[in-house]
N, C-alpha and C positions, 0 to 999 in steps of 0.2 A: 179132254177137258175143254169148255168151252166159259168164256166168263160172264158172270152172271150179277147182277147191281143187285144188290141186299131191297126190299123194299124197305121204304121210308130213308133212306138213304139220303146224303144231304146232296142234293146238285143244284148246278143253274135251271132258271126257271127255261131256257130253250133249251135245255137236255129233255127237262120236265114233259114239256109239249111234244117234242119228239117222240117220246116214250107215248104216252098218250095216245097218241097217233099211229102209230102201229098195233096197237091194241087191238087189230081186225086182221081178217084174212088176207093175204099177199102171196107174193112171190115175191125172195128173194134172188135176185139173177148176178150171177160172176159178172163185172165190170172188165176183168182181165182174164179171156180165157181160151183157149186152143178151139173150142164150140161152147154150145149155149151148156152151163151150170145153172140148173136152177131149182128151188128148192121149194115148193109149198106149206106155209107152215098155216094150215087150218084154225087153228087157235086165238094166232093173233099174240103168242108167246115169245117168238126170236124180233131181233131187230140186227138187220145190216150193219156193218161197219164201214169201216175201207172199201174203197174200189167194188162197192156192192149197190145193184140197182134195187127198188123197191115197185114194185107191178101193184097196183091194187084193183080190185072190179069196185065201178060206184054203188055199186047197188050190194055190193061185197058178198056175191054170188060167186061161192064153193066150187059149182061143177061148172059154171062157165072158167075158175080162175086152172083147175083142176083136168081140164081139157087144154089151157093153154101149157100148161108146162107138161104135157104129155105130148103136143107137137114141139112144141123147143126143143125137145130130148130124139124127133126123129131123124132120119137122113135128107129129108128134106130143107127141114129148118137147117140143118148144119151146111149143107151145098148151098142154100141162100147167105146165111154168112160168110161163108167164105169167099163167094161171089161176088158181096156188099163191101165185106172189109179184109179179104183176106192178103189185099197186095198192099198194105199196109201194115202187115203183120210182123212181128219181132221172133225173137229167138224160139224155134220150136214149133212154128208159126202160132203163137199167141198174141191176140188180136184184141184191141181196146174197144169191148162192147159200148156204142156212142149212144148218147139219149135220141138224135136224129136215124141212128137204126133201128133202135124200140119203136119209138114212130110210125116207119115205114113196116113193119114186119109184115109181110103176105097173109094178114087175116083171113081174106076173103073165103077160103072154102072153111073154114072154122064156122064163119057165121050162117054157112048157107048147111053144114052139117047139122048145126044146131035146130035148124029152122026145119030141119027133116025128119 
């Protein structure tokens, strides 16, 4: 089960916008995770909750967004977290993905894949 706002639903008008705004392509990414969670939702249909990041491409390109959460999910990305945040890590080693590690993430051969 996952829950789900009824449309026309009565909310605050900054739920409203919120909503609205996610209405495009993302990534949702784990805020709280042992390695990178993260989820594609092509649509523009989920929205994060808690302890959940939100990724967007500006130009809200699919296979650029679609290429990145298929490196988040390699052994790469996961030794780069670890390596970034993992001596901070809690129970299980689960580690507080930080908006200044989104940031920094080692793009660089993504882009130059791309460009190939």
């Amino acid at each position: 089960l996952r829950p789900v706002l009824p449309r026309g639903a009565s909310l605050p008008a900054s739920v409203g916008r919120r909503i609205d705004q996610a209405r495009r392509p993302k990534l949702l990414l784990a805020g709280l995770a042992n390695r990178f969670e993260a989820y594609l939702d092509t649509t523009g249909r989920d929205l994060g909750a808690v302890s959940t990041w939100t990724i967007y491409h500006p130009h809200d390109d699919v296979a650029s967004l679609t290429q990145l959460v298929a490196w988040l999910h390699t052994a790469t990305a996961h030794e780069w977290l670890v390596a970034e945040l993992g001596a901070a890590s809690v129970g299980h080693g689960y580690m507080t993905i930080t908006k200044r590690a989104i940031q920094q993430l080692p793009l660089e051969p993504l882009a130059h894949e791309k460009a190939a």
